[in-house]
C-alpha positions in Angstrom: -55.7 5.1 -28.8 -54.2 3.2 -26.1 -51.7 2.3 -28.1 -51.0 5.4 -29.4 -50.8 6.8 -25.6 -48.2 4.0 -24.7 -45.7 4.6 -27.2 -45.9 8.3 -26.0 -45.2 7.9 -22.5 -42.1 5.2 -23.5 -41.0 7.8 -25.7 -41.5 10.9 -23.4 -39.6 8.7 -20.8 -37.0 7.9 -22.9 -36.5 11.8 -23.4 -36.1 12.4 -19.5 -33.5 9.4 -19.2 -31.5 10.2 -21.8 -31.8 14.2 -20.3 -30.8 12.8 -17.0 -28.3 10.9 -18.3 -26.4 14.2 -19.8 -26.9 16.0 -17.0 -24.7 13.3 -15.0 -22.0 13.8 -17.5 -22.2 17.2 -17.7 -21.5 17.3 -13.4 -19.1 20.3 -13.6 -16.9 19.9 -10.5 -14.8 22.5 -8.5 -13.3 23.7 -5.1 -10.2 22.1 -4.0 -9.7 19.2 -2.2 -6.6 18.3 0.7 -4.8 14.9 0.6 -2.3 13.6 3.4 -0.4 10.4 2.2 2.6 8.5 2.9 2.8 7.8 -0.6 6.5 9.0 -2.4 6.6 12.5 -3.3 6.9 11.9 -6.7 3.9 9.5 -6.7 1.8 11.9 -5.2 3.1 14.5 -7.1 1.9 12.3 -10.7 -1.2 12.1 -8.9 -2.0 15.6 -8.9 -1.0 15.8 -12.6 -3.5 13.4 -13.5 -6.3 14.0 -11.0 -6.0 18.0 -12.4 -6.5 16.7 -15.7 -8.8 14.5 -15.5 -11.0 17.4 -13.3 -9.8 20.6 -14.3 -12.2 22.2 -11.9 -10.5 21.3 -9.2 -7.2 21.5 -6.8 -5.6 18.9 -5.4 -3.6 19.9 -2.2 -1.4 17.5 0.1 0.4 17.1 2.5 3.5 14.1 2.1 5.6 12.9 5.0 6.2 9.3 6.4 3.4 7.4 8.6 5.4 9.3 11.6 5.1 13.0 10.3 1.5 12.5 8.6 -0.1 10.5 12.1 1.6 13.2 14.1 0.0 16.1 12.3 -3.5 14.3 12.0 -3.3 13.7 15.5 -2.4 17.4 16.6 -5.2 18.2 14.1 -8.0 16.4 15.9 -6.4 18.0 19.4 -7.2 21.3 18.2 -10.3 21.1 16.8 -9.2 21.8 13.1 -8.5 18.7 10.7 -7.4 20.1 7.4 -7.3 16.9 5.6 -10.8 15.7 3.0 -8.6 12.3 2.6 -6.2 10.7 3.9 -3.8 7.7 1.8 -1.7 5.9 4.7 0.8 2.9 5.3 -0.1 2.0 7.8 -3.3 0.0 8.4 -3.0 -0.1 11.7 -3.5 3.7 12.3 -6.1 3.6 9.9 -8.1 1.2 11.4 -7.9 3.3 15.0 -8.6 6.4 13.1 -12.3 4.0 11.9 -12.4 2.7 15.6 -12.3 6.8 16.8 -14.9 7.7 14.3 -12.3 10.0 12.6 -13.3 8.6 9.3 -16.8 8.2 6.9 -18.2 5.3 5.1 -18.0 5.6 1.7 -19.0 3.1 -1.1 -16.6 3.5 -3.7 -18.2 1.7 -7.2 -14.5 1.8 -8.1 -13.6 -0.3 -4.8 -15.7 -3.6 -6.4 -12.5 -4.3 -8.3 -11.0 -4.7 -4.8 -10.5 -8.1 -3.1 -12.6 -8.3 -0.2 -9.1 -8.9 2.2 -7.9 -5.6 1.1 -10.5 -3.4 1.8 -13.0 -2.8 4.9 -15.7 -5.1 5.2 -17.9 -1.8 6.6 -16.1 0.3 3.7 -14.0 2.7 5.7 -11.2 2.4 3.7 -10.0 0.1 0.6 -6.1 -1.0 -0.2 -5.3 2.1 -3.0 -1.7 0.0 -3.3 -0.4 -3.3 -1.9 3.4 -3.8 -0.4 4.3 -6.9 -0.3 8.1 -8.1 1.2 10.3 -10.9 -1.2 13.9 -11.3 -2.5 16.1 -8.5 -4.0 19.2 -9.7 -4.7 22.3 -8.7 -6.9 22.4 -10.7 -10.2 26.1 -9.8 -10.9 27.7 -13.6 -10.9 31.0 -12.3 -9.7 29.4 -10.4 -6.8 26.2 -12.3 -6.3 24.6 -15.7 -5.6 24.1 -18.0 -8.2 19.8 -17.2 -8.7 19.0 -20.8 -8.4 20.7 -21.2 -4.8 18.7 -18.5 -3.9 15.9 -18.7 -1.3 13.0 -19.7 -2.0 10.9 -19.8 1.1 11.3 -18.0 4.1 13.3 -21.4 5.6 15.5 -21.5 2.9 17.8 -18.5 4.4 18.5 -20.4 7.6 21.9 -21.5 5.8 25.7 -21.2 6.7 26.2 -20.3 3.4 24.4 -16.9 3.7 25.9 -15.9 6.6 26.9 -12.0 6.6 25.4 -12.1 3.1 21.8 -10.9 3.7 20.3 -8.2 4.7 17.0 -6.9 6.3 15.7 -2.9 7.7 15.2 -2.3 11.5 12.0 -2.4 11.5 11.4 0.7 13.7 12.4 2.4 10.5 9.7 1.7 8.1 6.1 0.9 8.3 5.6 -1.7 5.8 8.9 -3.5 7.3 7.9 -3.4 10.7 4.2 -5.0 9.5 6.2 -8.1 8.4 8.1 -8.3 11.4 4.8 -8.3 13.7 2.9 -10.6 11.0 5.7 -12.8 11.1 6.2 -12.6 15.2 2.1 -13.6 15.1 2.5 -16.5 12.6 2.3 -19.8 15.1 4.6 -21.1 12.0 7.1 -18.5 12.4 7.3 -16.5 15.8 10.3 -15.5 17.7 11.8 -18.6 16.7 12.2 -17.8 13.5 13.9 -14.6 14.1 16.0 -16.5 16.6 17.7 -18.9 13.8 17.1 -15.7 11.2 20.3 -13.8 13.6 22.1 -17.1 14.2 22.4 -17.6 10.6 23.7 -14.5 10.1 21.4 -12.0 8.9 22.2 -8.1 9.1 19.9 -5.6 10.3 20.4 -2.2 8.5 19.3 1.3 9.9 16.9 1.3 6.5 15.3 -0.1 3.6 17.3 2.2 1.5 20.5 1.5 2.6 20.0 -2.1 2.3 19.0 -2.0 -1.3 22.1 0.8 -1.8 24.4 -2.4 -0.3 22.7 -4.8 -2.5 23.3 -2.7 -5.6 26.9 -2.3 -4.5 27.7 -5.9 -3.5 27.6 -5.4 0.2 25.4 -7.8 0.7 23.9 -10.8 -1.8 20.4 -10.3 -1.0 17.7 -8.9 1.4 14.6 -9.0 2.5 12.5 -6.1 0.8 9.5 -5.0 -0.3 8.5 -5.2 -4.0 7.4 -0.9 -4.2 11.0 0.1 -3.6 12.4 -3.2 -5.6 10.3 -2.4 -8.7 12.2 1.1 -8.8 15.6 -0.1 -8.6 15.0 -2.9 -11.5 14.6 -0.4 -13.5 17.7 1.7 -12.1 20.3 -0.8 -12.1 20.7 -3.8 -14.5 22.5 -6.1 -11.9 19.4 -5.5 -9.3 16.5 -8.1 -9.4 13.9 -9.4 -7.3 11.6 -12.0 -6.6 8.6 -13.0 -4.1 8.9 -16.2 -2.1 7.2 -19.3 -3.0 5.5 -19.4 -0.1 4.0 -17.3 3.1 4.0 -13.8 1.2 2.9 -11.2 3.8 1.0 -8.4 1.2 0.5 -5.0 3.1 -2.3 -2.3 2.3 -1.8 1.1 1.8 -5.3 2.6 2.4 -7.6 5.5 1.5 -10.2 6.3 3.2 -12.7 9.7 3.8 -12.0 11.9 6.8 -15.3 12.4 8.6 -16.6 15.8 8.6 -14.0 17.2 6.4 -14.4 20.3 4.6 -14.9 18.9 1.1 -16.5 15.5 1.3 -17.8 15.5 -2.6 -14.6 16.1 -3.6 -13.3 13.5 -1.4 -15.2 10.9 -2.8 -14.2 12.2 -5.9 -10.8 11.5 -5.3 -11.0 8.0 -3.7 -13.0 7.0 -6.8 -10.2 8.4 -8.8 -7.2 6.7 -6.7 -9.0 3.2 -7.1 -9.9 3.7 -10.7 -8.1 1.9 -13.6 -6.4 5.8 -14.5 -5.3 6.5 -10.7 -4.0 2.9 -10.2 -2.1 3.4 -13.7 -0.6 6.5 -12.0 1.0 4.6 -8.7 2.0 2.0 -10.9 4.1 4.3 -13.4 5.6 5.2 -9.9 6.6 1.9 -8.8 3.4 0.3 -6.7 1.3 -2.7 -6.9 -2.6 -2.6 -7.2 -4.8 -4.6 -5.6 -7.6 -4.2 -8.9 -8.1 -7.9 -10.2 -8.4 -5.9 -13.9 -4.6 -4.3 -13.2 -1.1 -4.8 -15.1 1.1 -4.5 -12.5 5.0 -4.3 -13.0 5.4 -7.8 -11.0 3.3 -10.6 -11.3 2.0 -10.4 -8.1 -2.0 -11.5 -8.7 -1.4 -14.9 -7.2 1.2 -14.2 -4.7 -1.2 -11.1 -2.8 -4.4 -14.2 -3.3 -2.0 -16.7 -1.4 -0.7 -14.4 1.2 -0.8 -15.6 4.8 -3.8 -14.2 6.9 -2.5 -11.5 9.4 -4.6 -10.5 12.6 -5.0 -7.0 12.9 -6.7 -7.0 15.9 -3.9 -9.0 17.5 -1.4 -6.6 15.9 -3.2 -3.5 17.3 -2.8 -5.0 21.1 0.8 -7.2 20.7 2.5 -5.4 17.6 4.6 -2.8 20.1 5.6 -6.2 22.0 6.5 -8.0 18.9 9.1 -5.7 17.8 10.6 -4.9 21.4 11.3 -9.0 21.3 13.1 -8.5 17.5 14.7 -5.5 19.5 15.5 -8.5 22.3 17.2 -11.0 19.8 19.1 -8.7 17.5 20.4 -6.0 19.9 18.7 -2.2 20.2 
């Protein structure tokens, strides 16, 4: 009888977790839910596509500018009493860590964020890198324009050389988030510093009003090659058959572009729903179609760039958040405002 009793309650249990098991699958989602990103138009635009798709139920609104536009408008937002955004996707990880520090955002443990090395996601899980940036070679492969690729540089040393001299090319920094978080990582480095940028302008390199216009030079034989990072790079190998890049041997900085919840925001389930759906294989699939690097161990980026992100050089952010404006008034200093 006992017996008999047992094998009813297994089975009866059974019932209920397979039940509750449908029930979870069967989650019928809906509302709308607001995004504000620095990622590319286009990206963000793909985005929507997919995240539509793959929940039908609901909208995905955003709002797209650069890290100046989108901090501005989060910032005037919080003034008034009225933030509009359920998530926000940023470039800078600076801002995003005040907005954590100002309790302007919600903890949130994303399973989809496990797939996430540790250094690229909060350690209290505020936010998570939903793409990496990291800054290498592009150069212009055309012989007759170019420099032969195996006298190019390798290391960040290797472009203190006469030979280069008028023929590289890097973005003012005050014109680009991801450039200016080299320039202060590099400034910090006790193996770099000013010094470096010192020799960098003695040997001749050119500072450009943007990242744009010095890949635009490289394609049209301006310059040789430039310091750039690998999300705008990626799109232009695939633009231009004489445009190529590689990462450095050595000293990679790798930059996070982060997601996080907004704190009190209108629609937090949907939120989450998102975040999970930005870190997921699909999302990731999505930014890298549109020219990004993920952070996921399990991804297949366009670059090879697993071991060069593991062997990047450790950046401060705490002594970024209180030096970083100083750093770049001393590149301002060495290579003229």
């Amino acid at each position: 009888m006992k017996r008999v009793l047992s094998i009813i309650l297994v089975f009866a249990l059974t019932i209920v977790m397979f039940a509750s098991c449908k029930k979870n699958e069967n989650i019928t989602y809906s509302g709308s839910v607001m995004l504000y990103t620095t990622i590319s138009e286009e990206a963000v635009a793909d985005l929507k596509l997919s995240f539509e798709k793959e929940y039908p139920g609901v909208v995905l609104d955003y709002y797209y500018g650069d890290i100046d536009r989108v901090s501005r408008k989060i910032d005037t937002e919080y003034e008034s009493g009225q933030m509009n955004a359920d998530v926000v996707f940023l470039s800078d990880v600076l801002y995003i860590d005040d907005m954590k520090n100002n309790s302007r955002l919600e903890a949130y443990e994303s399973k989809e964020a496990r797939k996430i090395p540790k250094e690229y996601k909060d350690s209290e899980n505020y936010y998570f890198a939903g793409a990496v940036t990291t800054m290498g070679l592009a150069f212009n492969k055309n012989p007759e324009f170019g420099i032969d690729e195996k006298s190019l540089p390798k290391t960040y040393n290797d472009f203190l050389n006469n030979d280069f001299n008028g023929k590289m090319a890097l973005a003012d920094p005050r014109s680009d988030s991801y450039v200016k978080f080299w320039v202060m990582a590099m400034m910090q480095n006790k193996n770099y510093g000013d010094v470096f940028f010192r020799r960098l302008r003695d040997y001749g390199i050119v500072i450009r009003p943007s990242e744009r216009d010095v890949l635009d030079n490289i394609v049209g034989a301006v310059y040789s090659f430039g310091l750039c990072y690998d999300e705008n790079s990626v799109n232009f190998t695939k633009e231009f058959e004489d445009f190529g890049f590689n990462y450095l041997t050595t000293d990679n900085v790798t930059m996070p572009t982060s997601v996080a919840l907004v704190k009190d925001s209108v629609n937090p389930v949907n939120g989450k729903l998102l975040i999970d759906y930005i870190l997921s294989k699909k999302g990731q699939d999505v930014l890298i179609k549109n020219g990004f690097i993920s952070a996921r161990t399990d991804a297949k980026n366009v670059l090879d760039s697993k071991s060069v992100i593991s062997k990047s050089i450790k950046v401060d952010i705490e002594d970024l958040k209180i030096k970083g404006n100083d750093y770049i008034t001393l590149f301002r200093d060495i290579f003229g405002d």
